[in-house]
Backbone as ProteinMPNN parsed JSONL, in Angstrom:
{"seq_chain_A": "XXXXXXXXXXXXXXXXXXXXXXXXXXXXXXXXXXXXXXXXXXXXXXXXXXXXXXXXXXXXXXXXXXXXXXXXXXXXXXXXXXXXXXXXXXXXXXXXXXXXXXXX", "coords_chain_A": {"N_chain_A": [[20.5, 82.133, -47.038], [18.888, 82.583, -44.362], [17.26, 80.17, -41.771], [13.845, 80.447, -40.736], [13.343, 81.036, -36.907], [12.157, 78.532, -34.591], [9.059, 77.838, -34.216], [6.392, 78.654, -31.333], [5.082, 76.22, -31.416], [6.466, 74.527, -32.517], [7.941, 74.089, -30.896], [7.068, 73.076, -28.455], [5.886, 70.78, -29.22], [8.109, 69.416, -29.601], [8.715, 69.223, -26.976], [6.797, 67.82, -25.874], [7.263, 65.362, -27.109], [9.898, 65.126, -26.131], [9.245, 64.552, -23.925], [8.191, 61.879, -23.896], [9.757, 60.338, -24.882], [11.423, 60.67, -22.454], [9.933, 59.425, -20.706], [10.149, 56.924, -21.043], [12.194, 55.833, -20.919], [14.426, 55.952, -22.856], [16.009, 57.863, -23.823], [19.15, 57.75, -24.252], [19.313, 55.539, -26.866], [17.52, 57.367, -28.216], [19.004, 59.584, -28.548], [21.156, 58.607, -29.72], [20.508, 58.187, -32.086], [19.709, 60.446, -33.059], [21.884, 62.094, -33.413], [23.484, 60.276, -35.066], [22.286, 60.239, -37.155], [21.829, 62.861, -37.864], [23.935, 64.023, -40.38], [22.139, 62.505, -42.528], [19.448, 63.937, -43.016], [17.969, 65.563, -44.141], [17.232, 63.76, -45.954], [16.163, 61.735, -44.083], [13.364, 63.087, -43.4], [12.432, 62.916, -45.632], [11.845, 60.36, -46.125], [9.866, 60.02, -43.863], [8.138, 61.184, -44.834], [6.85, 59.385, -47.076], [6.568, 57.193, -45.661], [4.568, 57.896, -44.286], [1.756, 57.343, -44.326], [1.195, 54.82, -43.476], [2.087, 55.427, -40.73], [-0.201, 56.449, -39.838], [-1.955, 55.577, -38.044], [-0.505, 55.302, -35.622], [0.095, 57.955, -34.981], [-0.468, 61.409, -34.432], [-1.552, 62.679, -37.123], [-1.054, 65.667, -37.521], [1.025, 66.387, -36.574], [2.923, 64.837, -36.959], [3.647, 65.476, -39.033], [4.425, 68.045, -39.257], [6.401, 67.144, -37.479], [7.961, 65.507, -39.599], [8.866, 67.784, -41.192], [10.502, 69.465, -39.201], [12.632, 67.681, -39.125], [14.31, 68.283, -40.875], [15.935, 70.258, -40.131], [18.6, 71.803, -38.649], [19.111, 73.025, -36.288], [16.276, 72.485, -35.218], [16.944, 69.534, -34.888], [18.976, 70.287, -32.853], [17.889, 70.833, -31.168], [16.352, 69.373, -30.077], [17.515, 67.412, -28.849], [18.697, 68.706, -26.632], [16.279, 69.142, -25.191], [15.425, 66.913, -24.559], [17.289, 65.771, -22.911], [16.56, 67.713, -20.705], [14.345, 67.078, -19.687], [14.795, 64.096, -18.999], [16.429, 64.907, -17.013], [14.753, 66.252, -15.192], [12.617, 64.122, -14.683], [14.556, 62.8, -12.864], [15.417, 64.342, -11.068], [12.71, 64.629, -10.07], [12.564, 61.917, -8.8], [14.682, 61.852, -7.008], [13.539, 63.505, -5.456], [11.35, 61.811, -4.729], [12.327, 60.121, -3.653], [13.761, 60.676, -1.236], [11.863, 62.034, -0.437], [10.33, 59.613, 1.11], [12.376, 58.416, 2.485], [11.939, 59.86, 4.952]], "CA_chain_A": [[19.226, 82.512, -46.467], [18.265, 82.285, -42.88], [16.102, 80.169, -41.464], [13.065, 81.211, -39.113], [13.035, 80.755, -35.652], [11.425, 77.435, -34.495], [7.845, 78.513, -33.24], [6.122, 78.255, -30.605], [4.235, 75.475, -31.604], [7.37, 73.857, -32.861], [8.963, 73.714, -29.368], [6.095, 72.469, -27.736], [5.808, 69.186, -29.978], [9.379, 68.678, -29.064], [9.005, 69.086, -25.666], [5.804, 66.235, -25.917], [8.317, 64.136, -27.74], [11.258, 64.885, -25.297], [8.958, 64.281, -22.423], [7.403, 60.757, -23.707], [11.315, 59.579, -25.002], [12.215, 60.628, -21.135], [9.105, 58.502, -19.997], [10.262, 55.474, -22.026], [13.35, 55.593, -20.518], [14.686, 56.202, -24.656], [16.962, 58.975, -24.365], [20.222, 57.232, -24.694], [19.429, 55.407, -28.187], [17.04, 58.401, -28.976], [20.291, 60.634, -29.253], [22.025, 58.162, -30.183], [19.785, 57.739, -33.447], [19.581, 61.678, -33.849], [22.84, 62.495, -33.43], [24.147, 59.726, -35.727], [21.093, 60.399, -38.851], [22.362, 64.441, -38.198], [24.326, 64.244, -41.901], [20.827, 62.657, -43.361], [18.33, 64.661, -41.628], [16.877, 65.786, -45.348], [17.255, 62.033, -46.418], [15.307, 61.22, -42.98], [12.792, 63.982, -43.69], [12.19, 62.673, -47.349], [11.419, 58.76, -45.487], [8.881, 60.039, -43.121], [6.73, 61.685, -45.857], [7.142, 58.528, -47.309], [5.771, 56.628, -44.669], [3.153, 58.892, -43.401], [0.145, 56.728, -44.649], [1.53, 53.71, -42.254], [1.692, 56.027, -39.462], [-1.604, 57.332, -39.263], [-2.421, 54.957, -36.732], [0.592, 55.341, -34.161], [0.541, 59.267, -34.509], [-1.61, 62.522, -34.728], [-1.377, 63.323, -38.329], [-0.888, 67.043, -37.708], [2.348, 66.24, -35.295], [4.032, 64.0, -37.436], [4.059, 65.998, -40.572], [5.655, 68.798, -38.212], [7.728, 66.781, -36.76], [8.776, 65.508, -40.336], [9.462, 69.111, -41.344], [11.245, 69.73, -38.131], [13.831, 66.776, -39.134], [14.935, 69.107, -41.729], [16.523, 71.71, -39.747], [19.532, 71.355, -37.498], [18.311, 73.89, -35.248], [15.746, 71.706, -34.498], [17.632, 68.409, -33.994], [19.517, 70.427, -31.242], [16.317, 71.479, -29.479], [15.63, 67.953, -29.421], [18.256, 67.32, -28.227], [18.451, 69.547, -25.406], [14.608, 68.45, -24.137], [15.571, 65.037, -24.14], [18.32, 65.984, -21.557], [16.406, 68.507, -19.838], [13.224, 66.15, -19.278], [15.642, 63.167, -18.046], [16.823, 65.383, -15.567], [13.682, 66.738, -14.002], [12.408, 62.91, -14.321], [15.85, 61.723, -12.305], [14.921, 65.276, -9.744], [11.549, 63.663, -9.182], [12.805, 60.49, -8.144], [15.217, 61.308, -5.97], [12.855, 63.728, -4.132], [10.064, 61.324, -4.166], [13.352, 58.656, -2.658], [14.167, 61.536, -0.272], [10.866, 62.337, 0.53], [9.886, 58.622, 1.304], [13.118, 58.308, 3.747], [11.715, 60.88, 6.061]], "C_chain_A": [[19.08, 81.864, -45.087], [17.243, 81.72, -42.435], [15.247, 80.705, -40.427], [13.448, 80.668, -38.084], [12.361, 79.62, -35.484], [10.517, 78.537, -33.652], [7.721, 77.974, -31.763], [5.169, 76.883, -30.785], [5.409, 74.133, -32.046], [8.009, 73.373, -31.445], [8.281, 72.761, -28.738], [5.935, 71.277, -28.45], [7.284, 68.782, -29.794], [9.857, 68.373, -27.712], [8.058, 67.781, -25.259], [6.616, 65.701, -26.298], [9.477, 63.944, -26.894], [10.715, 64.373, -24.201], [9.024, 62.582, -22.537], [9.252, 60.064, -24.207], [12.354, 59.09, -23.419], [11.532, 59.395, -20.272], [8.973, 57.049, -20.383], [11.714, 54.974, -21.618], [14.073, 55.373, -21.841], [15.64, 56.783, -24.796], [18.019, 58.443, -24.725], [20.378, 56.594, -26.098], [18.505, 56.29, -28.983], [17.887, 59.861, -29.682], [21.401, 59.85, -29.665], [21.949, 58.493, -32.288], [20.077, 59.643, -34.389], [21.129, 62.364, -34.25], [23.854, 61.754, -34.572], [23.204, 59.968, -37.455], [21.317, 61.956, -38.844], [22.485, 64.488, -40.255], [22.403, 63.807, -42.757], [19.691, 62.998, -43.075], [17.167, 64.643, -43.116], [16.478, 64.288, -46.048], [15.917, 61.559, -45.244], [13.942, 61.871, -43.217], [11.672, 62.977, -44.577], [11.198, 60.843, -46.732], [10.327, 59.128, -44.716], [7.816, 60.749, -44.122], [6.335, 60.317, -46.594], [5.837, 57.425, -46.884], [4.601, 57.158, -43.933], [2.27, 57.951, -43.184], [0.136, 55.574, -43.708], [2.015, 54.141, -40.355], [0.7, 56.426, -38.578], [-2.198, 56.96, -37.997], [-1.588, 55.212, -35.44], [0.104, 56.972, -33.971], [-0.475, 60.66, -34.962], [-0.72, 62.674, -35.885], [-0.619, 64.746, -38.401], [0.543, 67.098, -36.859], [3.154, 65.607, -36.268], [4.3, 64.63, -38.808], [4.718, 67.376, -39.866], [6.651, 68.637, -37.758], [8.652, 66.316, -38.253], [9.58, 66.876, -40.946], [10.646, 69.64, -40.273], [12.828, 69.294, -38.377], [14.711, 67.276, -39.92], [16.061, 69.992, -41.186], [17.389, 70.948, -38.638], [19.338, 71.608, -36.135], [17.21, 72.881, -34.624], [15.911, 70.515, -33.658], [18.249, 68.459, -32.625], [18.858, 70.464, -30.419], [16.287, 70.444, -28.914], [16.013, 67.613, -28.293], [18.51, 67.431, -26.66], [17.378, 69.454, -24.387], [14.823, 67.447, -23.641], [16.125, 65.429, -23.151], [17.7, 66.71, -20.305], [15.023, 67.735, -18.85], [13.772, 64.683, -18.509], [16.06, 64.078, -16.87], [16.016, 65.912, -14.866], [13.106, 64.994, -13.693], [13.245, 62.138, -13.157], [15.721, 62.419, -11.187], [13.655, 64.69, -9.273], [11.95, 62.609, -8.736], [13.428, 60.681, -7.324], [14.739, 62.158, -4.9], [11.834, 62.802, -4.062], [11.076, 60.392, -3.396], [13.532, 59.304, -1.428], [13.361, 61.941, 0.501], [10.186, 60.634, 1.684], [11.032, 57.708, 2.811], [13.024, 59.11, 4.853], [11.053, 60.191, 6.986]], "O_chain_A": [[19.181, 80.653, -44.889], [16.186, 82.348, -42.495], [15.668, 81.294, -39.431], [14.022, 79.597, -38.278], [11.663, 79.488, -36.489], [10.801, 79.482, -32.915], [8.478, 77.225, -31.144], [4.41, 76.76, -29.824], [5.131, 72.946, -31.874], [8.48, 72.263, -31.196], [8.792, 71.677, -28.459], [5.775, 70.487, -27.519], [7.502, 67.574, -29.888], [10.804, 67.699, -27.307], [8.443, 66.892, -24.499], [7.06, 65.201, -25.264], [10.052, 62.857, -26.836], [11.438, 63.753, -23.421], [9.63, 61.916, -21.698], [9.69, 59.172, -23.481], [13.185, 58.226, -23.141], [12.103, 58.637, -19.488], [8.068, 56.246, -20.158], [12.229, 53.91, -21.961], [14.408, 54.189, -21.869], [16.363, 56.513, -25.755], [18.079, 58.588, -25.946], [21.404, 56.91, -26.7], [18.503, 56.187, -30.21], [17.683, 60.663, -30.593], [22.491, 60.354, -29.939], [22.723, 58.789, -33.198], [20.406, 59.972, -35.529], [21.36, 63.024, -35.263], [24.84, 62.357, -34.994], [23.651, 59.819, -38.592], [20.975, 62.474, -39.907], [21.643, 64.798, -41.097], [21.689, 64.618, -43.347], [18.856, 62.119, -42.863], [16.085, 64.068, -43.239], [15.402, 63.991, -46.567], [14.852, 61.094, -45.648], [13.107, 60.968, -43.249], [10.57, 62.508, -44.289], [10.069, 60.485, -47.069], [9.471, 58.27, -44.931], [6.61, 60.676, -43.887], [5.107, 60.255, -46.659], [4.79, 57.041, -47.406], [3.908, 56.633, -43.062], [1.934, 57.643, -42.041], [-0.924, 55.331, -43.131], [2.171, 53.496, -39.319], [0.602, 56.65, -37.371], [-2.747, 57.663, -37.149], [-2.114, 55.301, -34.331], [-0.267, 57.289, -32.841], [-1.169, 60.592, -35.977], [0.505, 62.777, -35.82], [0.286, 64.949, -39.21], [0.965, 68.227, -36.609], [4.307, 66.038, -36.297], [5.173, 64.206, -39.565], [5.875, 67.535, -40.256], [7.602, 69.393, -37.557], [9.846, 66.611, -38.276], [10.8, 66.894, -41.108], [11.646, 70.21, -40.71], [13.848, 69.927, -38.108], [15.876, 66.886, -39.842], [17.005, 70.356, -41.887], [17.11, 69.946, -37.98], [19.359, 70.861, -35.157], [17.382, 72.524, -33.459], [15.501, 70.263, -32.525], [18.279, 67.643, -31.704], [18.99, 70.237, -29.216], [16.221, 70.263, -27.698], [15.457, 67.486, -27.202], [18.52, 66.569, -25.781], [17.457, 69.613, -23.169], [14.528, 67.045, -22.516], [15.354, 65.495, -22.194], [18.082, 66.499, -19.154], [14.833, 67.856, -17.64], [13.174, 64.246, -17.526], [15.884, 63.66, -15.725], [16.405, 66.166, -13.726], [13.167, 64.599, -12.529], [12.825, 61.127, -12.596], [15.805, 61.771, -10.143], [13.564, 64.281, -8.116], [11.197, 62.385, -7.789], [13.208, 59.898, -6.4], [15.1, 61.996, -3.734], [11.203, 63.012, -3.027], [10.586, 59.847, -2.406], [13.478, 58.578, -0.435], [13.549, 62.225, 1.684], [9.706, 60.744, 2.812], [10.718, 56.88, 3.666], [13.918, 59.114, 5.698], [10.711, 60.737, 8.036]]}, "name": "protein", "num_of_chains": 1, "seq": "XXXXXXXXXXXXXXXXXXXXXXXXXXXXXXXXXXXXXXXXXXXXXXXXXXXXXXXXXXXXXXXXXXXXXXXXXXXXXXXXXXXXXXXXXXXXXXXXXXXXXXXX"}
């Protein structure tokens, strides 16, 4: 059986998460972490339901039980993936035009 499509609503909470990982300067042990917990994604999944009730405070409720669902799917891990990278590199394009603009 096939899964769905990640929504639109799905992307967009990964792209908030890829942005604030890029703005933490994170990405490097944030794919480190995803890329190495891949095999237990449903194991990982299973831990954040888990933990929910000790989250409530760090995280919008309605995001983090999405995002635990999310951890499920491979498809998704790649997206992550892919934001993380794509948000470091507009972060690393702003800098070196704001460096480029600032040597004028």
């Amino acid at each position: 059986m096939a899964a769905e499509p990640l929504g639109n609503e799905d992307l967009a909470l990964l792209d908030r998460l890829a942005t604030r990982v890029a703005e933490l300067r994170m990405e490097t042990p944030a794919i480190l972490a995803i890329e190495s917990a891949r095999p237990l994604s449903l194991v990982a999944s299973q831990a954040m339901v888990f933990f929910e009730p000790f989250v409530q405070a760090l995280f919008r409720l309605e995001d983090y039980r999405r995002y635990a669902a999310l951890v499920e799917r491979r498809e998704a891990l790649d997206a992550l993936v892919e934001r993380i990278e794509g948000a470091v590199d507009r972060r690393d394009s702003a800098r070196r035009s704001a460096a480029s603009g600032e040597r004028r």
